[in-house]
C-alpha positions, 0 to 999 in steps of 0.5 A, a space after each residue: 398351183 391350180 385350186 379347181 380340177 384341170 386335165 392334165 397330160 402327162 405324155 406328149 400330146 397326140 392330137 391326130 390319136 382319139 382322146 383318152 379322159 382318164 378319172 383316177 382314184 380317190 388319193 391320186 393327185 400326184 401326177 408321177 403316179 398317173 403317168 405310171 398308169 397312163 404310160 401304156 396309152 400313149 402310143 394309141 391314144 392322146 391322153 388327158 388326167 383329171 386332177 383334183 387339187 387336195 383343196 377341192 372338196 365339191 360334190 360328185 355333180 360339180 366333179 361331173 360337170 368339171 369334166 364335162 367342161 374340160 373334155 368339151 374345151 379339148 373338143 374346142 381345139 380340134 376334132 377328134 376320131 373318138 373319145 374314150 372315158 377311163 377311171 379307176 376307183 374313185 373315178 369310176 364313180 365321177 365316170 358314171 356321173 358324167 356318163 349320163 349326163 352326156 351319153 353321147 360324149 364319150 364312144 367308149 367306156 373303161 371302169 377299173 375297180 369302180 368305188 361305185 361299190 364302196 356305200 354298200 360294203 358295211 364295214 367301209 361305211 362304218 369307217 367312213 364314218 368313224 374316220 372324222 375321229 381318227 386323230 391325225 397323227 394316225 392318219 399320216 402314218 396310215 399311209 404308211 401300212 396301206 401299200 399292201 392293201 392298194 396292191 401286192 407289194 412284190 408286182 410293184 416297180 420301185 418307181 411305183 412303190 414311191 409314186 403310190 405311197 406320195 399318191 397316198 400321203 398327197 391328200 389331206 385328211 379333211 380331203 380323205 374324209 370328204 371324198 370318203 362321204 362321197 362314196 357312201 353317199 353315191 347313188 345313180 339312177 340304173 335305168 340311166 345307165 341301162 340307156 347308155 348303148 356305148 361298149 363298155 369294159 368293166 375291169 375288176 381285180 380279183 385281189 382287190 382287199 378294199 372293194 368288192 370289185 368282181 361283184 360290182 363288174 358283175 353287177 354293172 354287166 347285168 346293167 349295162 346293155 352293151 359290156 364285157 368283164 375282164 378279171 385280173 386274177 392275181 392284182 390288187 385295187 391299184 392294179 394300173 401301176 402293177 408290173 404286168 398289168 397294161 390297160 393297152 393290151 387289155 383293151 386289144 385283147 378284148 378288141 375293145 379298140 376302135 378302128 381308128 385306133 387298132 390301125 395305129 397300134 
């Protein structure tokens, strides 16, 4: 097993279709889940996951250059039509990092529920800041009560009701509480992103009961000179393993596809 993040591709490859980087959230290191979430991009596109092993505790640049890196070797092999960022939560925040340091990588932009709004919600800053004194037992069995809380219960398959609950016991809690510092310490400078020209698609849950995820997308549209916001009226914060919920279909519904890809889906 790997101790440093790698790209992992959880469908078959597809090296003629534009490439997918998908950052997934803070507890994803189980790759049952993000197949779950990547399932619907297969056809359209060649898929790549970063993975952070549970022992990688590093800082949000080391992270940004690691995808830097990772996406650049996958340039290596073969030109590519155009490259798409996605992320989700945690990676949303990794995704922004990475966007300004290299503008001029990625074509377009997709930030689902981005946790680039954890540091200024009090109460998540107040608990990541206790979390160091919550005794261990506690933490294990946590996972066990915070389903509800990541999505509704009654959008989610079996398959992803299991793959969501591993996801969630996957991190240790040395991990949890680093990445939890992570997000409260974030910070990115606005004027670079007001300089990023790409489209970029802010999805937000409207049931999210973690993040204030409508009013980040808000507040990232008025930063960003070239988005759009979709709202998903009845999901929650890990809105990609719902049910009814396919990030293809959100991406052609709001003609967000590119040419080389809207001709092949």
């Amino acid at each position: 097993m790997s101790h440093h993040p790698y790209f992992f591709n959880p469908g078959k490859s597809n090296p003629d279709a534009p490439l997918f980087v998908f950052l997934p959230g803070m507890d994803e290191t189980g790759k049952e889940l993000m197949r779950l979430q990547t399932a619907s991009l297969e056809p359209a596109f060649d898929v790549r996951c970063f993975v952070i092993p549970p022992k990688d505790l590093t800082t949000w640049d080391k992270l940004a250059e690691n995808v830097i890196a990772l996406t650049q070797a996958e340039l290596e092999k073969g030109p590519r039509t155009s490259i798409y960022l996605g992320s989700e939560s945690f990676g949303g925040c990794i995704a922004l990092k990475v966007a300004v340091r290299v503008p001029q990588l990625f074509n377009r932009i997709v930030l689902i529920n981005s946790a680039s709004s954890f540091h200024r919600v009090p109460w998540l800053n107040l608990g990541s800041l206790l979390f160091p004194w919550v005794p261990t037992f506690a933490y294990n069995i946590s996972s066990f009560t915070a389903l509800p809380f990541l999505a509704p219960l009654h959008r989610l398959s079996p398959a992803a009701r299991e793959g969501l609950l591993k996801s969630v016991r996957s991190a240790p809690k040395k991990t949890a509480n680093q990445r939890l510092t992570l997000m409260r310490e974030f910070d990115i400078d606005e004027n670079q992103l007001f300089q990023l020209t790409q489209p970029v698609l802010l999805i937000a849950s409207q049931e999210d009961r973690i993040l204030p995820s409508q009013a980040e997308a808000q507040r990232l549209a008025k930063i960003f000179p070239n988005a759009r916001i979709v709202t998903l009226p009845h999901s929650g914060h890990a809105c990609l393993v719902e049910a009814d919920v396919n990030l293809l279909e959100i991406m052609k519904a709001e003609h967000f596809l590119g040419p080389t890809v809207s001709s092949a889906v």
